[in-house]
C-alpha positions as CSV (number, residue, x, y, z in Angstrom):
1,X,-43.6,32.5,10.3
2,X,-42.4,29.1,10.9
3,X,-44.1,27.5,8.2
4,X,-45.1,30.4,5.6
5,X,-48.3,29.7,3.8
6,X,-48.8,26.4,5.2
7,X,-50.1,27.3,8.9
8,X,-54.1,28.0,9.8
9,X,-54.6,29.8,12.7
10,X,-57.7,30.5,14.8
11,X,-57.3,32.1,17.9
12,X,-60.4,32.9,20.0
13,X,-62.8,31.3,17.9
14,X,-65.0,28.3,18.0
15,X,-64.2,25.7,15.8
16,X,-65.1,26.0,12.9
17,X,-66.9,23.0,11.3
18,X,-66.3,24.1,7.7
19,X,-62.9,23.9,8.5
20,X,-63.0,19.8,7.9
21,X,-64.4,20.2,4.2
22,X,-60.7,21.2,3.1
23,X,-59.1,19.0,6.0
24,X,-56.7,16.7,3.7
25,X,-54.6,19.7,2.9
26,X,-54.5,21.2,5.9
27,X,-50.8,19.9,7.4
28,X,-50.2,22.4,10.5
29,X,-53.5,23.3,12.9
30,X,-53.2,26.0,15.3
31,X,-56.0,25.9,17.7
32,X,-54.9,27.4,20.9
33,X,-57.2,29.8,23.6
34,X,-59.9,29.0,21.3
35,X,-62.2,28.1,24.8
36,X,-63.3,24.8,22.8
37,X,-65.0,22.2,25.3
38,X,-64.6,19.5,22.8
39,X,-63.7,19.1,18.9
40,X,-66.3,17.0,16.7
41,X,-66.2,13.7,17.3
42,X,-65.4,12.8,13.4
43,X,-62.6,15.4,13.2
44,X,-59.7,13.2,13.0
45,X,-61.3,11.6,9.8
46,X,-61.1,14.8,8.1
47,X,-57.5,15.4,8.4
48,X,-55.1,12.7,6.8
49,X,-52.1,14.9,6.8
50,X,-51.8,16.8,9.5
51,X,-48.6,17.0,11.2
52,X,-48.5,19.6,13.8
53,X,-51.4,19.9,16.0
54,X,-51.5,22.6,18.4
55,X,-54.7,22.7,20.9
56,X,-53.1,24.1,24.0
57,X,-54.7,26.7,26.6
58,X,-58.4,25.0,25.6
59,X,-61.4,23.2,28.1
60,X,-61.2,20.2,26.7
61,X,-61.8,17.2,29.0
62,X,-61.5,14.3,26.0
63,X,-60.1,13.4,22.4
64,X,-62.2,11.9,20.2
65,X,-61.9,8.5,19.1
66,X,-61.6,9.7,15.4
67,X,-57.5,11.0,16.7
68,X,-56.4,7.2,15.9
69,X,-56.8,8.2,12.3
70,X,-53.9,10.9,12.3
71,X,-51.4,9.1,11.4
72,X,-49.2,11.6,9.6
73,X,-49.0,13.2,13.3
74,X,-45.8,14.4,14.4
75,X,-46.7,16.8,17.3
76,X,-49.3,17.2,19.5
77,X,-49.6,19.8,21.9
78,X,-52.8,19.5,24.4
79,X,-50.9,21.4,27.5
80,X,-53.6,22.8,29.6
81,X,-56.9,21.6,28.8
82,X,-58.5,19.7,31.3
83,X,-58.0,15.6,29.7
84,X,-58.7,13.2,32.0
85,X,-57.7,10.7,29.1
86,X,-55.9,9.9,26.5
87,X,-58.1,8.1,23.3
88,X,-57.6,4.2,23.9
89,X,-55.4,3.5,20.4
90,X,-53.3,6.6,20.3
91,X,-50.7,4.1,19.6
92,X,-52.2,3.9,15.8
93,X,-50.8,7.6,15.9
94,X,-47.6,5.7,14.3
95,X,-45.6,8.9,13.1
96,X,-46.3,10.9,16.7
97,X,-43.1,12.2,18.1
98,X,-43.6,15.3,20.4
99,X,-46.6,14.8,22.9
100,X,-47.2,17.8,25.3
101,X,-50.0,16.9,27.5
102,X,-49.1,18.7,30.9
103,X,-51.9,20.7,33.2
């Protein structure tokens, strides 16, 4: 793999809120055709070092708020889901380099 060791993937499952207790070591988040509708509304608070964030092939309509507060975020990839928006400070998303965000 791409980044051995270092990657947590969970395909086809519903998130899993335990998940967020280890969070701040967590760098890389695979999350695709997992059928989520949304992701907790705290769950960028629980993740101060992720880089890579890969939510593709999902239903969700929204980000919460609580994204603004990844700002070791490199990549995002939230190809289609079904966002109408974008959360209002994604700009605090200061290290944020790849944004994939196409229907």
């Amino acid at each position: 793999t791409k980044y051995p060791g270092k990657m947590l993937s969970l395909e086809r499952l519903a998130f899993p809120r335990t998940l967020m207790l280890g969070g701040s070591c967590v760098k890389y988040l695979n999350l695709a055709c997992c059928r989520m509708e949304e992701l907790p509304p705290t769950f960028g608070d629980y993740f101060p070092n992720l880089q890579e964030l890969t939510i593709n092939d999902n239903r969700l309509t929204a980000l919460p708020s609580s994204f603004t507060n990844l700002t070791a975020l490199v990549t995002l990839d939230a190809s289609n889901n079904k966002l109408i928006a974008l959360p209002e400070n994604i700009g605090k998303c200061s290290e944020l380099e790849h944004l994939i965000i196409s229907n």
